[in-house]
C-alpha positions as CSV (number, residue, x, y, z in Angstrom):
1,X,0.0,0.0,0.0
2,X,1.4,3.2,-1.3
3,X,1.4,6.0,1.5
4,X,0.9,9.9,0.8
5,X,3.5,11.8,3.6
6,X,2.0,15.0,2.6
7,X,-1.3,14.0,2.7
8,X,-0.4,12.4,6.1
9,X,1.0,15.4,7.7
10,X,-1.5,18.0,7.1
11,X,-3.1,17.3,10.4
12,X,0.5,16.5,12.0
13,X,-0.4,18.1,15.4
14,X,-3.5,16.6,15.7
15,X,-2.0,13.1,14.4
16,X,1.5,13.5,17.0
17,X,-0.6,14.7,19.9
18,X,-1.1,11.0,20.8
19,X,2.4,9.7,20.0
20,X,3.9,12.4,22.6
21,X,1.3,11.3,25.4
22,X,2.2,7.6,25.1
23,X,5.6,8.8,25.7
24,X,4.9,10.6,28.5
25,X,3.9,7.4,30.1
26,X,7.1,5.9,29.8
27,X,9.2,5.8,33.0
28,X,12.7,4.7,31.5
29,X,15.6,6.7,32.2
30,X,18.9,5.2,31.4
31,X,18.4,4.0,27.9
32,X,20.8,3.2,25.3
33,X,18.5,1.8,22.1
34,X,15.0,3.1,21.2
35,X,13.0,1.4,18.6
36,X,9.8,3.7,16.9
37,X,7.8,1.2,14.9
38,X,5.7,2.4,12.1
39,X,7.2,5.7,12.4
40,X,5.9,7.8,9.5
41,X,7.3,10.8,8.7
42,X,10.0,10.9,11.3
43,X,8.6,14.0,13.3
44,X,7.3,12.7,16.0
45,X,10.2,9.9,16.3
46,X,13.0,12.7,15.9
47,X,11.8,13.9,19.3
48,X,12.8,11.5,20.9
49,X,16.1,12.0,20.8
50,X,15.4,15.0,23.2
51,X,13.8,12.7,25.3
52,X,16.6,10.0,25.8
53,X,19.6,12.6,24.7
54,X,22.1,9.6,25.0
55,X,20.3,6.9,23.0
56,X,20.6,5.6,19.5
57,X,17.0,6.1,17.8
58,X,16.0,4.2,15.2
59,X,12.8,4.7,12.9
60,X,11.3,2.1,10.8
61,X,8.4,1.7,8.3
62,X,7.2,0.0,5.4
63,X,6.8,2.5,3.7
64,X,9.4,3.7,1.0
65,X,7.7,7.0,1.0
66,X,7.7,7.6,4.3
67,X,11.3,6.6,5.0
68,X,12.0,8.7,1.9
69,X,11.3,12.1,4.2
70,X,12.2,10.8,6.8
71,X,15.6,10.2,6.2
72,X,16.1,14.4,5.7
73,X,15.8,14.1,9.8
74,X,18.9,12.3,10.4
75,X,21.7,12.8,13.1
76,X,24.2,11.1,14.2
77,X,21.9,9.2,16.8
78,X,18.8,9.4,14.4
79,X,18.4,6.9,12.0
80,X,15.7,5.8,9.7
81,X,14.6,2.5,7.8
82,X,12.1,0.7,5.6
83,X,11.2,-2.2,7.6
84,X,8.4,-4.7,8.5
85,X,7.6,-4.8,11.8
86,X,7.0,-8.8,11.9
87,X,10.9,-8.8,10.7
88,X,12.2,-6.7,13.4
89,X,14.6,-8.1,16.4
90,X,13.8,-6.5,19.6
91,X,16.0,-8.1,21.8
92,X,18.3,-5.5,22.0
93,X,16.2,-2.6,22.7
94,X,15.4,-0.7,25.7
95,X,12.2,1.1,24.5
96,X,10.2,0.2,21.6
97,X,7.7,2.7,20.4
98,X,4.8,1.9,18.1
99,X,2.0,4.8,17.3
100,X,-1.4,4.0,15.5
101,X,0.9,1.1,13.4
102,X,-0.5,-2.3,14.9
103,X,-4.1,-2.0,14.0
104,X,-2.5,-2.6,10.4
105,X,-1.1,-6.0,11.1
106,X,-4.7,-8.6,11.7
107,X,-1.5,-10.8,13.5
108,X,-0.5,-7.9,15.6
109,X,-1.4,-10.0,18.7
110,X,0.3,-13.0,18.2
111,X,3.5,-10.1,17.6
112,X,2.7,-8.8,21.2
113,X,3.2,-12.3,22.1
114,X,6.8,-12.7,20.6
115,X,7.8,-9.3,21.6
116,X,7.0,-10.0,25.6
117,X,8.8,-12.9,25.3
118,X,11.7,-11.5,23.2
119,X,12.1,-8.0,25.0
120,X,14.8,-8.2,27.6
121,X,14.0,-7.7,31.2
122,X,13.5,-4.0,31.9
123,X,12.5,-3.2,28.6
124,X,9.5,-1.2,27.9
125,X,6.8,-1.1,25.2
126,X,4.2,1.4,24.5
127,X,1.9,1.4,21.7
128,X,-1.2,3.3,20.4
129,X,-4.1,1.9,18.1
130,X,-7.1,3.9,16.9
131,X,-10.2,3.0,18.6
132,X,-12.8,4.4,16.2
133,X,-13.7,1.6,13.8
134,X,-17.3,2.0,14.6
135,X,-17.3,5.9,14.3
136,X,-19.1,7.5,10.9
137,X,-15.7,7.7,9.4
138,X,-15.4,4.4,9.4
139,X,-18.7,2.8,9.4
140,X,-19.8,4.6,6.3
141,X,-16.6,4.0,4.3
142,X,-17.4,0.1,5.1
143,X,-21.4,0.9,3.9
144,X,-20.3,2.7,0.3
145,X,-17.7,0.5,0.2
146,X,-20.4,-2.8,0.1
147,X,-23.1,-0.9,-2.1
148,X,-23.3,-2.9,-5.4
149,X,-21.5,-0.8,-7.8
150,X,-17.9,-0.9,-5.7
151,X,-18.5,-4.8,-3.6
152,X,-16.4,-6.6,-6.2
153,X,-14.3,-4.0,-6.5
154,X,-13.7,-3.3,-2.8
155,X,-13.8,-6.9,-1.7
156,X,-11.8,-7.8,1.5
157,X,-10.3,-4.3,1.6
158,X,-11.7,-2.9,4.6
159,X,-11.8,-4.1,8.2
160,X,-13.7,-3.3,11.3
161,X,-14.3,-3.5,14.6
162,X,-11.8,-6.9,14.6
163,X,-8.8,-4.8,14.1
164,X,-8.1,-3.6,17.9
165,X,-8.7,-4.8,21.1
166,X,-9.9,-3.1,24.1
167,X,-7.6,-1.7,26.9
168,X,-8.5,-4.3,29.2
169,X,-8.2,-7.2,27.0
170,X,-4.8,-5.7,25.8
171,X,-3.5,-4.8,29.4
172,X,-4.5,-8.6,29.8
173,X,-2.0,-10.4,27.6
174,X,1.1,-8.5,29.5
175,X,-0.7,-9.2,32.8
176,X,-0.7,-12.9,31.9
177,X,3.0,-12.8,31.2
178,X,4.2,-11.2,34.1
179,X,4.6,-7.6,32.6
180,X,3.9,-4.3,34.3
181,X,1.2,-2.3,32.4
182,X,-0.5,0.3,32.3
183,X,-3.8,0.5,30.2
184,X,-6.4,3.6,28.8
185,X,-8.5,4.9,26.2
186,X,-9.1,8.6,25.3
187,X,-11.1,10.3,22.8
188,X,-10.1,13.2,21.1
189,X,-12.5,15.9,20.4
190,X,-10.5,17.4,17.1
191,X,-11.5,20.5,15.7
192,X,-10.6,20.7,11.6
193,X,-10.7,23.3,9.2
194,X,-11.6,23.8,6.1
195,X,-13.7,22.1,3.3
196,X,-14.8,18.3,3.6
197,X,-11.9,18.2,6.8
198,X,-12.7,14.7,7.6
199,X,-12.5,13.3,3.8
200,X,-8.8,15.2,4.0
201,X,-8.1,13.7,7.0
202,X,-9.3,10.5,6.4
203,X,-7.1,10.1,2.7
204,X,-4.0,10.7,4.9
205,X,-4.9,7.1,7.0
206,X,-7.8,4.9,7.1
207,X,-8.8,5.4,3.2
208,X,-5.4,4.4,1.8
209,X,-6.4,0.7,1.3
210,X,-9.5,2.2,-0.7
211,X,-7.3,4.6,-2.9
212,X,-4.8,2.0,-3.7
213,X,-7.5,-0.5,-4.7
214,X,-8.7,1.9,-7.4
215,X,-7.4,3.3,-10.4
216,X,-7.4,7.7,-10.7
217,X,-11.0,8.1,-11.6
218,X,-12.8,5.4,-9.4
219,X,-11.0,7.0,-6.6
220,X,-12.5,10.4,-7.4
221,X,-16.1,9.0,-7.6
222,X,-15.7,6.8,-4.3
223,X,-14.3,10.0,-2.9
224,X,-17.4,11.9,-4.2
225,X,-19.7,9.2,-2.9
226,X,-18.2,9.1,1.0
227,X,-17.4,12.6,1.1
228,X,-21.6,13.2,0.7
229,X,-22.2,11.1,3.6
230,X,-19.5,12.1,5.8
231,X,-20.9,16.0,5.0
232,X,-23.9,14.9,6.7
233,X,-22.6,12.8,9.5
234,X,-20.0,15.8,10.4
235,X,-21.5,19.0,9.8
236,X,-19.1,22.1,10.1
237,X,-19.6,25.0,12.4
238,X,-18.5,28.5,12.4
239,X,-15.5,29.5,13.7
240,X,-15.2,33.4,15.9
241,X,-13.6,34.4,12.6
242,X,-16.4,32.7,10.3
243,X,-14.0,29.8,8.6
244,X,-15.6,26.5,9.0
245,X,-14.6,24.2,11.3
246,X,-15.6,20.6,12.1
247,X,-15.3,18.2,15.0
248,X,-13.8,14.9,14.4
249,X,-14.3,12.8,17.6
250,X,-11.4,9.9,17.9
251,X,-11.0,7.5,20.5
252,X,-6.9,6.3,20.8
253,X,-6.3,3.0,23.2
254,X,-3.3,3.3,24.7
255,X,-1.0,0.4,26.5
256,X,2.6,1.2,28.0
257,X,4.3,-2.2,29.7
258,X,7.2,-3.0,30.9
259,X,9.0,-6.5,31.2
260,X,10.4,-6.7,34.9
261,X,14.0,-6.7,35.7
262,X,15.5,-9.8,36.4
């Protein structure tokens, strides 16, 4: 699948917000090798390197594009890949990072399972899924997606509900192995400008598989199709100044553990 970094970063603030607030969570001080799985652009990762001033940070992704400007980021500590993250050794890292990534991967949970066992003792992982498969957004993308005209087409192409767990049943799994966790969910009321804001913020994430499935001019009609609907699920208000603005509710679940010390 075929990612758009510009598309992607024109809600960067809204999009990092999360990233930074996982981080927060995590308690690690003396930390040599930081991992940032499904790292995007490299914005959010290259900040890390203020966080753990003495650590070797490395970004991966699989996407070519996204590595591509990322790699403009680079320091001396800094370093940026195209990667899978089912390929990845762990073993050696102190903190791995991973930020609305996992909910990609329908095996992401048997990969929990390999990383608590292959993370050393003292190691920490935090990681951030979107929660809002059953929002509008998402819901009517699935329903134009299955009207009769695009079904063939669009066939197997979008998930649900299916791809994330809850907090609970996430903070379970690390419980069950002996880890140290720490388990939430928040939603974020975001407020967007501009015309059809949720159709732009949408082609930056959760319509890629759609847009990659068709050629130029069925992705304009689809486009044409959704954006109708998600007019009328997400009407805009007036801002003080009289722009438009809109408000995107999204719900983030959050998990930060950490493998005990020997």
């Amino acid at each position: 699948m075929r990612w758009d970094p510009n598309q992607y970063v024109r809600f960067a603030d809204h999009r990092e917000r999360p990233f930074h607030e996982l981080v927060a969570r995590v308690g690690a001080d003396d930390v040599s090798n930081v991992v940032d799985l499904g790292c995007g652009p490299g914005t959010a990762t290259a900040t890390l390197a203020r966080r753990w001033p003495g650590a070797e940070i490395l970004g991966l992704d699989s996407s070519a594009e996204m590595i591509e400007r990322a790699k403009a980021l680079e320091t001396e500590r800094l370093h940026f890949a195209v990667e899978d993250a089912r390929a990845v050794d762990l073993s050696q890292a102190d903190v791995v990072v991973s930020n609305a990534m996992l909910q990609w991967l329908p095996d992401h949970r048997e990969l929990l399972a390999r990383w608590r066992g292959e993370l050393k003792p003292g190691a920490w992982l935090a990681f951030q899924v979107p929660g809002n498969f059953g929002a509008p957004s998402h819901t009517l993308m699935r329903e134009v997606a299955g009207r009769p005209h695009w079904r063939e087409r669009l066939a197997g192409v979008l998930r649900g509900g299916e791809s994330v767990d809850t907090p609970a049943a996430y903070a379970q799994g690390f419980v069950d192995a002996g880890w140290e966790v720490d388990a939430w969910e928040t939603t974020y009321v975001q407020w967007l400008p501009g015309t059809d804001p949720v159709l732009e913020w949408v082609r930056g994430t959760g319509l890629r598989p759609v847009l990659d499935a068709l050629d130029a001019g069925e992705a304009a009609a689809f486009e044409a199709e959704y954006g109708s609907e998600l007019r009328s699920a997400y009407p805009a208000s007036a801002a003080p100044d009289g722009s438009a603005l809109t408000a995107l509710p999204f719900r983030r679940i959050f998990v930060v553990a950490r493998r005990p010390p020997a």
